[in-house]
C-alpha positions as CSV (number, residue, x, y, z in Angstrom):
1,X,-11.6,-29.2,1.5
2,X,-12.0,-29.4,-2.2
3,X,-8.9,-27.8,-4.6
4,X,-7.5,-28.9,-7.6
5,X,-3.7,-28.3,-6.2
6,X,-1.1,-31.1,-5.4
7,X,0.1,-31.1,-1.6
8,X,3.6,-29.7,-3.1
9,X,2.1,-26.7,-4.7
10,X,0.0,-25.6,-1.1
11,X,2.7,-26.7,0.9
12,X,5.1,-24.3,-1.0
13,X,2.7,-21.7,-1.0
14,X,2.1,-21.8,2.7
15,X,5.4,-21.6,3.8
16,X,5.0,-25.0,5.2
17,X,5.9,-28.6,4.9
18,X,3.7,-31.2,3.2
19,X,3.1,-33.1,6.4
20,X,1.4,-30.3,8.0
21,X,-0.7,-29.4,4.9
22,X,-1.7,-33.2,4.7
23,X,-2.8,-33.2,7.9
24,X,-5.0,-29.9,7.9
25,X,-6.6,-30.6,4.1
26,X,-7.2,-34.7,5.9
27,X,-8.4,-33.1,9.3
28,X,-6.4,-35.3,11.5
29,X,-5.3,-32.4,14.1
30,X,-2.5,-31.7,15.9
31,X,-2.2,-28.3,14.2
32,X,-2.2,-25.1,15.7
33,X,-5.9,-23.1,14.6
34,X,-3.0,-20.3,13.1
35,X,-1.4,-22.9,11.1
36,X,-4.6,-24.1,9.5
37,X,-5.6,-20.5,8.6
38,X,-2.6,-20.3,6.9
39,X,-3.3,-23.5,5.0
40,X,-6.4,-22.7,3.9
41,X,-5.0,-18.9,2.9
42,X,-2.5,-20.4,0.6
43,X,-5.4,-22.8,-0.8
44,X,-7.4,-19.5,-1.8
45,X,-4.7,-17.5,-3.2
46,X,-3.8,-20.3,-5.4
47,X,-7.7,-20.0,-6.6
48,X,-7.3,-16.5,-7.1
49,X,-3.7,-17.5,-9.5
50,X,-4.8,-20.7,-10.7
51,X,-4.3,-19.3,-14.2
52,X,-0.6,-18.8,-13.6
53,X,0.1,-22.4,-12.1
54,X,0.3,-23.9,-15.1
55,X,1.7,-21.9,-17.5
56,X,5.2,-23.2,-18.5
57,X,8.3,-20.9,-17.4
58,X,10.4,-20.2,-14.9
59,X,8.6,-19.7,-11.4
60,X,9.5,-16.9,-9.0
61,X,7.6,-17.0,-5.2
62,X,7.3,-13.7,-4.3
63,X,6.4,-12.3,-1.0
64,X,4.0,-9.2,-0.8
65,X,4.8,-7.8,2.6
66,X,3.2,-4.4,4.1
67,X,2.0,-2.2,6.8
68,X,-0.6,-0.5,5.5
69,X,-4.6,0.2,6.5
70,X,-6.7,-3.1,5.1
71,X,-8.5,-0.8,2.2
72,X,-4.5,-0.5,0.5
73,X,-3.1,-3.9,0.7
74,X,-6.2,-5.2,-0.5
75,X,-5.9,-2.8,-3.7
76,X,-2.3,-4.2,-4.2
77,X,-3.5,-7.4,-3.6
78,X,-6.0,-7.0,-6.5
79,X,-3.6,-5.2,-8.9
80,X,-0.8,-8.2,-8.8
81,X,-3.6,-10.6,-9.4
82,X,-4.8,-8.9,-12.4
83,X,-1.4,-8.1,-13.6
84,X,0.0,-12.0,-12.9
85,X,-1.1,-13.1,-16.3
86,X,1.0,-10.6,-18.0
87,X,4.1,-12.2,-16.4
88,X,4.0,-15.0,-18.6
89,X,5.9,-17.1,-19.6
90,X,7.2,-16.5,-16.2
91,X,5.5,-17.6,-13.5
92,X,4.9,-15.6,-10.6
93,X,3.6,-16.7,-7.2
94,X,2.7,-14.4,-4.4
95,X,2.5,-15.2,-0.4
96,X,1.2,-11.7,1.5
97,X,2.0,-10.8,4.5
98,X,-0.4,-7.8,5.7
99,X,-0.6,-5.7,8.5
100,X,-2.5,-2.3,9.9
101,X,-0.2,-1.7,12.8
102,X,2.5,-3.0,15.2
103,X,5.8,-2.4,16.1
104,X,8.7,-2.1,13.5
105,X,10.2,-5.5,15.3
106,X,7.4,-8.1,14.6
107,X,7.6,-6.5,10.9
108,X,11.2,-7.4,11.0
109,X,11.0,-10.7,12.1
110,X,8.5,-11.7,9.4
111,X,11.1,-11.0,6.9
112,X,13.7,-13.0,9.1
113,X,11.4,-15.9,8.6
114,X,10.6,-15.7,4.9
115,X,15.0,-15.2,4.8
116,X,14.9,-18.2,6.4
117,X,12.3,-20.0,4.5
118,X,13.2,-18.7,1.1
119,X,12.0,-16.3,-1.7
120,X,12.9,-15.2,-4.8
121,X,12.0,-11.9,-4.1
122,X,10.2,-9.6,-1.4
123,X,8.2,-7.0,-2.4
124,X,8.0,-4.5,1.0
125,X,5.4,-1.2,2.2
126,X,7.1,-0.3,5.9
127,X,8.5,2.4,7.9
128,X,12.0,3.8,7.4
129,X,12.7,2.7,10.9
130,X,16.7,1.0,11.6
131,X,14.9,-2.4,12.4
132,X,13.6,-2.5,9.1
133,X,16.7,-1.6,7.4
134,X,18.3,-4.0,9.2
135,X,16.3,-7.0,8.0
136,X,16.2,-5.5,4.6
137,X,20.4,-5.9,4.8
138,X,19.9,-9.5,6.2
139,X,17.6,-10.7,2.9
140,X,19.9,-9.1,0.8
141,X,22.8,-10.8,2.8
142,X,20.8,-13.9,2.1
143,X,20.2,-13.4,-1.6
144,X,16.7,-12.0,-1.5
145,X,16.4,-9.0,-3.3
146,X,14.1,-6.6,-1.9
147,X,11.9,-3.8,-3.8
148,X,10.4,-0.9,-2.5
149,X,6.8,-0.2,-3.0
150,X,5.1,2.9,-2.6
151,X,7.2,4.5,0.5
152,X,11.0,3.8,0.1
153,X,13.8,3.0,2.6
154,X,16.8,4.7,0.5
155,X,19.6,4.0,2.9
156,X,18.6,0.0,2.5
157,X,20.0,-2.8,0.6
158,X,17.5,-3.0,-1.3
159,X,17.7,-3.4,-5.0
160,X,15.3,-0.6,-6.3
161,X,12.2,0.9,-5.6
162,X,8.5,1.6,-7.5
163,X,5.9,4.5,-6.5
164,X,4.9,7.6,-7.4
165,X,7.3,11.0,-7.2
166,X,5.8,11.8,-3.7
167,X,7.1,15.6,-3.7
168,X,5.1,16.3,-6.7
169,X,2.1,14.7,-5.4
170,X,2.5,17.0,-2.8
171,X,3.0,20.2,-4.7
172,X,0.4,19.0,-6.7
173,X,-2.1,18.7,-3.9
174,X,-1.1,22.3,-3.0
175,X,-2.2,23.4,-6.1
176,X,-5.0,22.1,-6.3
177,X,-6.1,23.6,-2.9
178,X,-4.7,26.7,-3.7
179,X,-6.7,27.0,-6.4
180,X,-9.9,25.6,-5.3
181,X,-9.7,28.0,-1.9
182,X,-9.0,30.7,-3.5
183,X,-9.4,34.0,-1.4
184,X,-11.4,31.9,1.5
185,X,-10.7,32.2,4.7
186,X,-9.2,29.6,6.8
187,X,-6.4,27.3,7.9
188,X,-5.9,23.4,6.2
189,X,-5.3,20.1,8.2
190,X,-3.0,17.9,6.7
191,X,-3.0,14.7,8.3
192,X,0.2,11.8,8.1
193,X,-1.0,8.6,9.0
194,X,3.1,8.1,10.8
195,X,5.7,10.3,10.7
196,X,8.1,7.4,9.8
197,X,6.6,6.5,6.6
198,X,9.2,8.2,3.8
199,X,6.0,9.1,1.1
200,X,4.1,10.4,3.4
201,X,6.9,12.8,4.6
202,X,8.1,13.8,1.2
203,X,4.2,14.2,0.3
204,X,4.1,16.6,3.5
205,X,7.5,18.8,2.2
206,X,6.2,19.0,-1.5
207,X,2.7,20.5,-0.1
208,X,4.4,23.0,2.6
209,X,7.2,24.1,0.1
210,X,4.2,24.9,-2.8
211,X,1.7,26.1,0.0
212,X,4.4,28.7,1.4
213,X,5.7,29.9,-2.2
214,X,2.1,30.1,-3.7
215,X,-0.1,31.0,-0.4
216,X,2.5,31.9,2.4
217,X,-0.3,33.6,4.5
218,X,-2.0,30.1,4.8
219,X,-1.7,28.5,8.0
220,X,-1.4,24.5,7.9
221,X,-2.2,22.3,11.0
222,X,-0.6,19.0,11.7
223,X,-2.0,15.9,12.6
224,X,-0.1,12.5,12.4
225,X,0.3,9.3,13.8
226,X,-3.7,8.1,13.3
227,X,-2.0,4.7,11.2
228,X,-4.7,5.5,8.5
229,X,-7.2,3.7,10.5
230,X,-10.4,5.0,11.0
231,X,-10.9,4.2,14.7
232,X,-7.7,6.2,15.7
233,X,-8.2,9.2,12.7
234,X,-11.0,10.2,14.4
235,X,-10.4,11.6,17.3
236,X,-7.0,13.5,16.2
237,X,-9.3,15.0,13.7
238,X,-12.0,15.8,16.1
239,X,-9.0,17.5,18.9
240,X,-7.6,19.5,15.7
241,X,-11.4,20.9,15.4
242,X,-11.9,21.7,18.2
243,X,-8.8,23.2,18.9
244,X,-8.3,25.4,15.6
245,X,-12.1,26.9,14.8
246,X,-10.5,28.1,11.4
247,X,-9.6,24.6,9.7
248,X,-11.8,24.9,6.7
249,X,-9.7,22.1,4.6
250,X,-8.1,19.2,4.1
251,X,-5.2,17.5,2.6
252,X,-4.9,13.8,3.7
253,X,-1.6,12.2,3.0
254,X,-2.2,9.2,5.0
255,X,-5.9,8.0,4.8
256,X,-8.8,7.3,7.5
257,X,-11.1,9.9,5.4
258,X,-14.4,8.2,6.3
259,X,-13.3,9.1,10.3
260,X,-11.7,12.5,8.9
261,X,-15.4,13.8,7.0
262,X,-17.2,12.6,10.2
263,X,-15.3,14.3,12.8
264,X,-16.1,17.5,10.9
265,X,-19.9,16.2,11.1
266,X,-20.6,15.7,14.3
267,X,-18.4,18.9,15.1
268,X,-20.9,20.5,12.8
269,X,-18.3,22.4,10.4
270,X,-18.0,22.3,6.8
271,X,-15.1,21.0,4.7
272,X,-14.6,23.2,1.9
273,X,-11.4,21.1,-0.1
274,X,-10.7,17.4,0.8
275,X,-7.6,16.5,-1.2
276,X,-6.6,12.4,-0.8
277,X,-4.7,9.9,-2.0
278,X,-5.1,6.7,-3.5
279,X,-8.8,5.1,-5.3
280,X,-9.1,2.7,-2.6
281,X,-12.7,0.9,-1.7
282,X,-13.1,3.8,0.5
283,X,-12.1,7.2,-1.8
284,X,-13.8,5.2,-4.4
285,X,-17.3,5.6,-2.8
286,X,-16.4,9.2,-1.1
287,X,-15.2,10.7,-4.9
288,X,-18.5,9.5,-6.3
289,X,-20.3,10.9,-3.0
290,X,-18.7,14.1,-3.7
291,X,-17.4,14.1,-0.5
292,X,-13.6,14.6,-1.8
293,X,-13.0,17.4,-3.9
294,X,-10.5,15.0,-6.1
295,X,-7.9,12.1,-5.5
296,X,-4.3,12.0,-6.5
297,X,-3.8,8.4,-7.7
298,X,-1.3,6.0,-9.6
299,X,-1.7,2.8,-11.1
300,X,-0.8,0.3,-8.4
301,X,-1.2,-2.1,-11.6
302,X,2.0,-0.3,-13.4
303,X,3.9,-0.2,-10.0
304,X,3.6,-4.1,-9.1
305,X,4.9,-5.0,-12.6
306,X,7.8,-3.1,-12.3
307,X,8.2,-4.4,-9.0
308,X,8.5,-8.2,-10.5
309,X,10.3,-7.3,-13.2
310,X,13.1,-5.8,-10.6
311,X,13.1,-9.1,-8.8
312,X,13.5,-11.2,-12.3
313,X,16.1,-8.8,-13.4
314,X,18.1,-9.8,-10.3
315,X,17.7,-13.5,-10.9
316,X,19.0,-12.9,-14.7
317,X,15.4,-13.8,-16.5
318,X,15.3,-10.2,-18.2
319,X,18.0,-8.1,-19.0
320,X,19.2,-5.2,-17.7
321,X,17.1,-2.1,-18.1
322,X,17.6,1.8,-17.2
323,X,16.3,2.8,-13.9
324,X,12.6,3.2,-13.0
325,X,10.7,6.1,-13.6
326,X,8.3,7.4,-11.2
327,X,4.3,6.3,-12.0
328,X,2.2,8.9,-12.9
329,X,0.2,11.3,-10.8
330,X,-3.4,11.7,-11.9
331,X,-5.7,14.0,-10.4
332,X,-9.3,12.2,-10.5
333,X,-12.5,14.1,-9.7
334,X,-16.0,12.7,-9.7
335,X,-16.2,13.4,-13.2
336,X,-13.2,11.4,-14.4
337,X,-13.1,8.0,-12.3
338,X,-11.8,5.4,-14.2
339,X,-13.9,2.3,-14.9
340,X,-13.7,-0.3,-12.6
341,X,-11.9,-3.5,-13.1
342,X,-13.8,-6.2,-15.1
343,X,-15.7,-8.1,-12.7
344,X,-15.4,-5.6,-9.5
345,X,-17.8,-5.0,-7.1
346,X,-18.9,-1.1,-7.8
347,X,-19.7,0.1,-4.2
């Protein structure tokens, strides 16, 4: 395969040594069909930072690693990218390690290995679970720091975290649904994609608390543990339907709003508010549809800086700086998207 890297670079990148990469770019064998893919990953992501290879500065490997639905890693995937040239003269790498589901354990024992291989810094999306915390302590232990990105794991070792202030994005979405509701009717689903997920909890208690001290006669209905996938979403969404005739709304903490909008479809019932989170490929297309009534974003672009700044703080290459305010919640409705990236794909 074509590439303009030396062995050393891919190698590095992969996680591997340079006699396995030899022999998967030279196609002599003996290499497990995983091992390859991970080869010829590390190939592309170096395409995708080629700009950074070269710049002169001090270079940090860091490792992106998250349980999260495919439409949000591959937004955080995209705003490190584009934010990688403002790094410089730094030089920051990135290895990603992405999944939708799985038990906490496997999670765990990838960032065992990447303790074990080495990393300047690990920037981590997973459930506040004790496994996790666990192998959060052993990186530390082993002088990786750790950040925190979008869902925290406060009783960790790790060395700070970056996100939105989920209470108010909560009490925010209440608001919003107070207001849009009005006098109507009806009860609202608010759907977790996993109870163990510490932003989608504290999203959940910001919207109860400002639901019962603005609308107390308003009854909410539960629904959790769908993993933000779309195959799962549906039929908790569809069971809630059909069990409460009075849902008329919708505030969805944890994603899987394509499944969400068709469950209410085929059970042939109208969504009056659709509150999300997050202008992923999907809520992207959905906002402009006017099928969501609005989305409670922040810039993902914002919260990966800070979250390699954090890391070169700990490695001394920036000096010290006061803590980390929260990103910013905007409300976006149809009539208020932002533009998309240069060079994006508009679906």
């Amino acid at each position: 395969m074509g590439h303009p890297f030396p062995i050393r670079e891919i190698a590095r990148q992969a996680g591997l040594s340079e006699a396995t990469v030899d022999r998967v770019l030279n196609g002599r064998g003996g290499v497990r069909e995983s091992t390859a893919r991970e080869v010829h990953r590390a190939v592309s992501d170096l395409e995708r930072q080629r700009t950074q290879v070269r710049l002169v500065g001090r270079t940090f490997m860091v490792d992106i690693v998250m349980q999260s639905p495919e439409r949000f890693s591959t937004a955080v995937r995209a705003a490190l990218e584009a934010e990688l040239p403002s790094l410089h003269p730094a030089v920051v790498r990135s290895r990603f390690h992405f999944r939708e589901t799985g038990p906490a354990v496997d999670l765990a024992a990838v960032l065992d290995r990447i303790g074990r291989r080495g990393s300047q810094g690990v920037i981590l999306k997973a459930p506040d679970v004790p496994e996790i915390t666990a192998a959060v302590a052993r990186l530390a232990a082993s002088g990786v720091p750790v950040v925190t990105l979008v869902t925290d794991l406060p009783a960790s070792a790790r060395i700070g975290h970056v996100g939105s202030d989920n209470r108010a994005a909560g009490a925010t979405a209440a608001y919003l649904m107070g207001q849009w509701l009005g006098d109507r009717p009806g009860n609202v689903l608010t759907s977790l994609s996993s109870g163990f997920f510490r932003n989608e909890e504290e999203r959940e208690m910001g919207f109860r608390g400002a639901m019962r001290a603005r609308h107390p006669g308003r009854v909410l209905v539960e629904i959790a543990e769908g993993q933000g996938l779309d195959a799962t979403q549906y039929d908790l969404v569809r069971a809630a339907l059909d069990r409460d005739p009075a849902i008329c709304a919708v505030y969805s903490i944890g994603g899987g709003n394509i499944a969400t909008l068709r469950a209410f479809e085929d059970a042939g019932r109208e969504c009056a508010v659709f509150v999300a989170h997050d202008l992923d490929h999907d809520n992207t297309r959905l906002l402009r549809e006017h099928r969501l009534s609005a989305v409670l974003h922040h810039d993902l672009r914002h919260d990966v800086r800070e979250a390699c700044h954090l890391v070169m703080r700990a490695h001394g290459a920036l000096p010290p700086a006061g803590p980390t305010h929260p990103s910013a919640i905007q409300v976006v409705t149809p009539y208020n998207m932002p533009p998309p990236p240069q060079g994006a794909l508009v679906l």
